[in-house]
N, C-alpha and C positions, 0 to 999 in steps of 0.2 A: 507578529506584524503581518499587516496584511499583503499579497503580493499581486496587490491592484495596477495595471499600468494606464498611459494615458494613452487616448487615441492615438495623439500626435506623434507617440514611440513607435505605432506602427506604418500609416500612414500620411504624408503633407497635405494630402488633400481636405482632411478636417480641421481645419482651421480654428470652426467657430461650432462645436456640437451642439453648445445649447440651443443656438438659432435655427441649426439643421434638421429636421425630419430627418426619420429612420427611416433610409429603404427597405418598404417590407416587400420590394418583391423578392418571394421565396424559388429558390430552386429545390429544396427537399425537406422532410417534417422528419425530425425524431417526435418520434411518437408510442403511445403505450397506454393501456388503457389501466386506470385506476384500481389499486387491489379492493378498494371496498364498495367504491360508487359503478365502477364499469364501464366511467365513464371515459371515452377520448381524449387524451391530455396529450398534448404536439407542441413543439419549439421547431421555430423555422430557422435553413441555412440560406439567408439573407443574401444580396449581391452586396452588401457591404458588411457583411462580417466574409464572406468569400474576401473583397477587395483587403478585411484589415489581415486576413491568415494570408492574403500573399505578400503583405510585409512583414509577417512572420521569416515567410520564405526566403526574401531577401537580408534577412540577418542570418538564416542557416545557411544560403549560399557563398558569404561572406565570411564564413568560417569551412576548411575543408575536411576539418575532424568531422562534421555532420554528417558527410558524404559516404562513413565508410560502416556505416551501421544504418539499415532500412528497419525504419518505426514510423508508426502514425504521431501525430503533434495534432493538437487542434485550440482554436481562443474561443473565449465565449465574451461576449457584448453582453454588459452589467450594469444595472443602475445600481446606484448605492442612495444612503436611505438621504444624503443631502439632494439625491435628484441628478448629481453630475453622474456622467455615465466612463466607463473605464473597462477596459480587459484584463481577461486570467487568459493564460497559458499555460498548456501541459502537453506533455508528452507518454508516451506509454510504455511499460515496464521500467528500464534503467535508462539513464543517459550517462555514456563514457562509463557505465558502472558502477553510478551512482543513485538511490531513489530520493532522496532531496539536494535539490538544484537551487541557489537563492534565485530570487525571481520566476521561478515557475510553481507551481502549485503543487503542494507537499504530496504524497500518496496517504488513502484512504489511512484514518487511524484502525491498530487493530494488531498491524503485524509484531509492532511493539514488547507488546504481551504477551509473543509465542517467540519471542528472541531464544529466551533459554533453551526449549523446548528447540525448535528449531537449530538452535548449532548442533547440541547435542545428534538431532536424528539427522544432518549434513554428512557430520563425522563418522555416525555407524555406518549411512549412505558410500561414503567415500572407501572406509573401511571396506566395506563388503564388495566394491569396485573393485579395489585391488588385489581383495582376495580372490575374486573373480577371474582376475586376468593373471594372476600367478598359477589358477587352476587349470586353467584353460591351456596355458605355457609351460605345461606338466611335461620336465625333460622325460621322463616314462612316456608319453604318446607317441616322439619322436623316436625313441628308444623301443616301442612296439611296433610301428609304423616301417622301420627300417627291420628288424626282426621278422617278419611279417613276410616282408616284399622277399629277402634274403631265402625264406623256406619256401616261399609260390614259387622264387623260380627253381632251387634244387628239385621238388615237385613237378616243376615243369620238365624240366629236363629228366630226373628219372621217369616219370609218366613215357618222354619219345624215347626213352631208351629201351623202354620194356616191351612197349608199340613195337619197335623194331625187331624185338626180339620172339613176340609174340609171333609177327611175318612169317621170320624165319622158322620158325617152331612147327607152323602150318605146313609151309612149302616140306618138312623135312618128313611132317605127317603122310603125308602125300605120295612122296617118294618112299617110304619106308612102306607104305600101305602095298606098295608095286612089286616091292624085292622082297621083302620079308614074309616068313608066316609062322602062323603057329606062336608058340614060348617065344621065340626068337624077337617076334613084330609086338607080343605085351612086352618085352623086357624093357624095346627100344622108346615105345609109347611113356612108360613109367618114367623112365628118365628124363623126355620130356616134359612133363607133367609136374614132376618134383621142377624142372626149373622154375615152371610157374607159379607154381607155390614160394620157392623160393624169393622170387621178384614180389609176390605179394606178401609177404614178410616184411622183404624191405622196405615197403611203402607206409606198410604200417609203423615200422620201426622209426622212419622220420616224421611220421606223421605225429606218434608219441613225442619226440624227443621238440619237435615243432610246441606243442601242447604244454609241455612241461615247462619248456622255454618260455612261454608267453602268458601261461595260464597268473603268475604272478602277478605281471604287469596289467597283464585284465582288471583282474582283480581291483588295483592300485587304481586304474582309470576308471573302472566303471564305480568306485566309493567315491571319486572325484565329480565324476557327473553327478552324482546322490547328492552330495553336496552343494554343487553349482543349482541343480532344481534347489533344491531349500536356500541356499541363498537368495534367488530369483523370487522363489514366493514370500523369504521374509521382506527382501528390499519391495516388491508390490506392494507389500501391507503395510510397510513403514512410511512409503510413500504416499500411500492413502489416508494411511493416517496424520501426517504429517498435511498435506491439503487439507483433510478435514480440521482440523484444529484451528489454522489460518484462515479457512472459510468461515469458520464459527466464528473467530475473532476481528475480522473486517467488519468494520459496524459503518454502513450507509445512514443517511440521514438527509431526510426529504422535507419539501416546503412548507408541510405540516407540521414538522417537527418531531417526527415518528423519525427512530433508530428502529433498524433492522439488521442483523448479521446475513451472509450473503447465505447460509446455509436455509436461513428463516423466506428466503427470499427464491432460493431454485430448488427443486428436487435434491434429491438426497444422491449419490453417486451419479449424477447428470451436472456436475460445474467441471467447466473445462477449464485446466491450469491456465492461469494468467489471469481468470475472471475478477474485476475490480482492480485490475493495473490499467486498462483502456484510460485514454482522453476522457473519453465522455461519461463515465461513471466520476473519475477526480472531478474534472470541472463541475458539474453540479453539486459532488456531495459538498465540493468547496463553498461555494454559493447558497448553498440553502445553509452550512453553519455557519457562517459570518453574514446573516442577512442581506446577500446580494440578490438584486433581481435579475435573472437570466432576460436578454431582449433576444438573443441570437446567437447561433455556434456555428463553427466549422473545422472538419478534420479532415488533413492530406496527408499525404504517405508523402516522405521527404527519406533518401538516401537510394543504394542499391534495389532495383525494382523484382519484385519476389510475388511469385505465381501471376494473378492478376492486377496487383498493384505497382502502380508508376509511377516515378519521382513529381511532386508538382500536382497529382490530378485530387479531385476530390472525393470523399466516399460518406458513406451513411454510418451508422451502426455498424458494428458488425453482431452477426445472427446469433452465433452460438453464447457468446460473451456479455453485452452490450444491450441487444435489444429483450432479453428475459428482463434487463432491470427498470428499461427506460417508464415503465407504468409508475412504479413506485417514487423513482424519482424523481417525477416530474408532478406526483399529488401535490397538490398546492402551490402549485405555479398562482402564480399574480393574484393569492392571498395574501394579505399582512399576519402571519401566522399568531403571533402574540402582542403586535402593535408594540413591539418592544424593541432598541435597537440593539442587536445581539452583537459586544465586541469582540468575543470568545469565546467560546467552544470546543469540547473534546467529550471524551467519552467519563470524565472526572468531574468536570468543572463547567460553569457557565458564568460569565460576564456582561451584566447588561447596561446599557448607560439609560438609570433609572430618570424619568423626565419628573418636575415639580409636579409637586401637588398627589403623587401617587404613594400609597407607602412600601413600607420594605416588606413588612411581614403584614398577616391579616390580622383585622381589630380582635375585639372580643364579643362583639356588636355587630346584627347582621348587614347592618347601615357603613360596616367597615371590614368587609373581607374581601375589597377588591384590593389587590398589593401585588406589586411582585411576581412574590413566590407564587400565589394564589394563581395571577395569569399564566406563570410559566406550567406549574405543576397541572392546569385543561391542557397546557398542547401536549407538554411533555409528559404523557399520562403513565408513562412505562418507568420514569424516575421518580420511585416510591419514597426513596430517601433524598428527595429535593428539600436543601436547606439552608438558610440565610447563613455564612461565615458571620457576614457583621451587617450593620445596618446602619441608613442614610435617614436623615429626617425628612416630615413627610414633603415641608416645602423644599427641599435639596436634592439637587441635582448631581448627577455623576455616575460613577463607576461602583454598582455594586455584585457583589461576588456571591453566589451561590456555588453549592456542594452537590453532587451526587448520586453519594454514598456518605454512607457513616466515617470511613476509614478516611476518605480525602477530606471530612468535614472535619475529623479529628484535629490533622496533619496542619491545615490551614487556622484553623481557631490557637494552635499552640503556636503558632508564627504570630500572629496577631499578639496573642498572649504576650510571646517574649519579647516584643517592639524589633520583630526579625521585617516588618509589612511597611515601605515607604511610602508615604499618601502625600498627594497635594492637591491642595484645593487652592481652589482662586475664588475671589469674593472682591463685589465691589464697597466702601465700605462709605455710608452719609454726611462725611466732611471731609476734611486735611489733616493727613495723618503726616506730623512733623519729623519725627526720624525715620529712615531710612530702613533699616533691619534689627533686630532682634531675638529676645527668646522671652515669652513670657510664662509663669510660672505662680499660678494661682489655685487655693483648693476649693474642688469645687463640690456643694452641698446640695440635695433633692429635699425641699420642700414638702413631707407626703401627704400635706392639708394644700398644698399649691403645685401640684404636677401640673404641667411637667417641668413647672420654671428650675431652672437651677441659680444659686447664687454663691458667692465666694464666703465661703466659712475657714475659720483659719482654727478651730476647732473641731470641729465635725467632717469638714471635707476631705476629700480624698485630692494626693496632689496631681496632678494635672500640668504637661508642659507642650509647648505651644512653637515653632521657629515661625518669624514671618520675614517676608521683606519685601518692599514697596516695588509694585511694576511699573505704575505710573498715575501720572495725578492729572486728575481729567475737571479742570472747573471747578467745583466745590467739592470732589467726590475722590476717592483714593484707590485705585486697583491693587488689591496686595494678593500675596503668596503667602499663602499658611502651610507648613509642613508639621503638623500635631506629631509628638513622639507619643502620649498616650490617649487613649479614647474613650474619652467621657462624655457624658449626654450634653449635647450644646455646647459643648468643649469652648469650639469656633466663636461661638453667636458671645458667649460670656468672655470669652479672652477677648474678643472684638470692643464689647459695650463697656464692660467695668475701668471705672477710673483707672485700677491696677493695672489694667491692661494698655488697653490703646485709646480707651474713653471714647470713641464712634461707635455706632452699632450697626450693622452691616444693612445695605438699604434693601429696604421692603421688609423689616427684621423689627414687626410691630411689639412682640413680646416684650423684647429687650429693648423698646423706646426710640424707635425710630419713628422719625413722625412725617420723614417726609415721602410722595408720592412715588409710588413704585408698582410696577405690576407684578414683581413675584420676590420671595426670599434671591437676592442677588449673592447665592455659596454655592459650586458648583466643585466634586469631588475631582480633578481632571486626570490623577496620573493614578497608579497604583502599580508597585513594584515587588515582587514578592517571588521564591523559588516555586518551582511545579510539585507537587508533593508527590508524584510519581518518576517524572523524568527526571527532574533536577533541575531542567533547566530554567531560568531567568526570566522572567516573563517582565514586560514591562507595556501594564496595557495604559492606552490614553481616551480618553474624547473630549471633542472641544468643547471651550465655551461657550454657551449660548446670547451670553448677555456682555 
């Protein structure tokens, strides 16, 4: 779902947007210039996208958990493809310790795919933390450290003890030089002498015994430091590597339609941690995959004020993060990239709400290889295995689903296959349809002298079942809900027309004998519900109806 809000959520002052001009006067440009044209490509921060982020502000001041963690937040001013115009909000890295918040804009896809990878290389990270600090808290350090101190001062003190004694040794030199002589003055000398040797003995004597003492515990500390470096350089590298995998797998996507991973996108060992968590990199990759139009952004630092940033003020880009991406991002600003309205997007799957008259796949005929696929797979030139799950007919409208790999095209086609895919369609139908709901349940046969009609064959067909139930009756005309459990060509159009069925034929629906005036097949695909074949999760996409 999309996590579009209204003006009104932010600001009273907008009343009435449709009627209102955009303030463009701008107070600053995100800006960047094009990776392949060169050319200057800029989004203004507007005094009224300024005015709708300080009603941003006022719902973060209104909460005082906001208050205790400083992060940039920023909205971005969007047109969507019916022309009403709405805001995305985001915020940068986590909020409360969370990276999806309902109502604010998901973070970049990517990290998803480096989950496994990533706890794992947490754990060894953590691991090697603690081995770190149990190293470092080596009761041996304190245990050499006191040993240590205990033989400098014994050394110190026999050092002034011998000092002293050396003094006196002179003075005695001195006086014996005076009284004595001959044999008498070498005996007295000699015995001197031996005492100095003696003291130097013992100097050495504790200096060994100091050595022997400590030489162990060296030892033990200095294989502890050898260790702590090799920790140090494996956790650098794990670290590194561990960024690089998650840069690789952050995949951006710009108004062209081009995906890029961030690695494809900055120098190689130049992304600084955090790069593709910013406001401003979410908010547009948001916007460029679900066909939003960017009109104007702004981001403020809101919480605890940190280095140069202040609760409340506004800012640009940031340099090292932010403004390496904004070229790419911002290619194809206020292009219609594929002229298609794109409901969904990932890095698996695409969702477009196909308009009449266009087909699914390309003909066989060069007068029919406009389709679809055909448009998506010009923008999106880098998904080699872009491919139809299933397909809409040429006058119907709706929800149709493309693949972007083999492996998700598998996953989705075997869903389909096993009636796991809840589809509805709304159709208005060329008379008064008298009951209310049902299940209709007809087989249905292909003509291969009369393609692409199909008709009910209770021999040859394959069966075919149908739920409907009436929404409303409009004048001579009947608005129904068809929920097909199986999908067969014209399914709808024949459960619609056939006596067996509901005997109307759905209006503008010439084939199958309607005759009265209409300007397009009135069958419109609206819902489609169906699991992610990577996440799991539930997906239930919509678009309305046109007619």
């Amino acid at each position: 779902m999309l996590t579009v809000h209204r003006l009104l959520d932010f600001a009273d002052c907008f009343t009435d947007r449709n009627s209102t001009p955009i303030d463009l006067s701008c107070n600053y440009w995100y800006q960047g210039n094009c990776p392949q044209s060169g050319e200057l490509l800029r989004l203004p921060r507007t005094r009224m996208s300024e005015e709708l982020a300080r009603g941003l502000m006022q719902y973060l001041a209104a909460d005082d958990s906001f208050d205790r963690e400083g992060k940039m937040y920023g909205i971005l001013l969007v047109e969507m493809a019916s022309g009403e115009q709405g805001i995305l909000k985001a915020f940068s890295g986590l909020l409360k310790g969370c990276s999806v918040v309902e109502g604010w804009v998901p973070p970049i896809p990517g990290r998803s795919r480096v989950q496994g990878e990533e706890a794992r290389a947490l754990t060894q990270l953590e691991a090697m933390k603690q081995e770190l600090i149990a190293l470092n808290q080596l009761p041996q350090r304190q245990e050499y450290q006191a040993l240590l101190s205990e033989f400098e001062l014994q050394l110190q003190l026999l050092n002034e003890q011998h000092r002293n004694c050396k003094q006196q040794r002179e003075q005695k030199r001195q006086l014996l030089s005076q009284t004595l002589a001959a044999e008498a003055l070498s005996i007295a000398l000699e015995q001197l002498n031996q005492a100095s040797r003696l003291e130097g003995i013992e100097r050495r004597q504790l200096k060994r015994r100091r050595d022997e003492t400590l030489q162990p515990l060296k030892l033990l500390i200095e294989a502890a430091d050898e260790r702590m470096r090799a920790l140090k350089k494996q956790r650098k590298e794990l670290s590194r590597e561990l960024q690089a995998q998650m840069h690789a797998a952050y995949t951006l996507v710009n108004f062209l339609g081009k995906s890029r991973s961030l690695l494809q996108l900055m120098p190689a060992g130049a992304i600084p941690t955090g790069t593709g968590d910013c406001c401003a990199p979410k908010l547009l990759h948001y916007a460029a995959a679900n066909n939003l139009k960017p009109l104007a952004m702004a981001e403020f630092w809101w919480g605890p004020s940190s280095g140069d940033k202040i609760q409340g003020e506004f800012y640009g880009a940031c340099g090292d993060r932010c403004q390496p991406l904004m070229g790419f991002l911002l290619s194809g600003l206020g292009q219609n990239k594929s002229k298609l309205p794109i409901i969904y997007q990932d890095e698996w799957l695409i969702a477009v709400n196909k308009p009449c008259g266009l087909l699914s796949v390309p003909g066989r005929y060069l007068d029919t290889q406009d389709s679809v696929q055909s448009r998506l797979q010009n923008y999106f030139c880098d998904d080699l295995n872009l491919k139809n799950v299933h397909r809409l007919d040429l006058e119907t409208s709706g929800i149709l689903l493309l693949a972007r790999d083999k492996e998700t095209h598998s996953k989705l086609s075997g869903q389909f296959a096993k009636k796991q895919v809840r589809k509805v369609y709304e159709a208005v139908l060329s008379g008064t349809v008298k009951i209310d709901a049902g299940t209709i349940e007809l087989p249905l046969w292909g003509d291969p002298e009369n393609r692409p009609y199909q008709q009910v064959n209770w021999e040859c067909g394959k069966p075919s079942v149908t739920g409907f139930e009436v929404m409303a009756r409009e004048g001579n005309h009947t608005r129904v809900e068809f929920l097909p459990l199986t999908g067969r060509t014209h399914q709808l159009r024949v459960h619609a027309a056939d006596v067996g069925g509901l005997g109307i034929p759905i209006l503008g629906d010439r084939l199958y004998g309607c005759r009265a005036q209409a300007s397009r097949l009135h069958l419109h695909a609206r819902e489609l519900c169906f699991e992610h074949p990577q996440s799991g999760e539930w997906l239930h996409l919509q678009a309305a109806t046109p007619f």
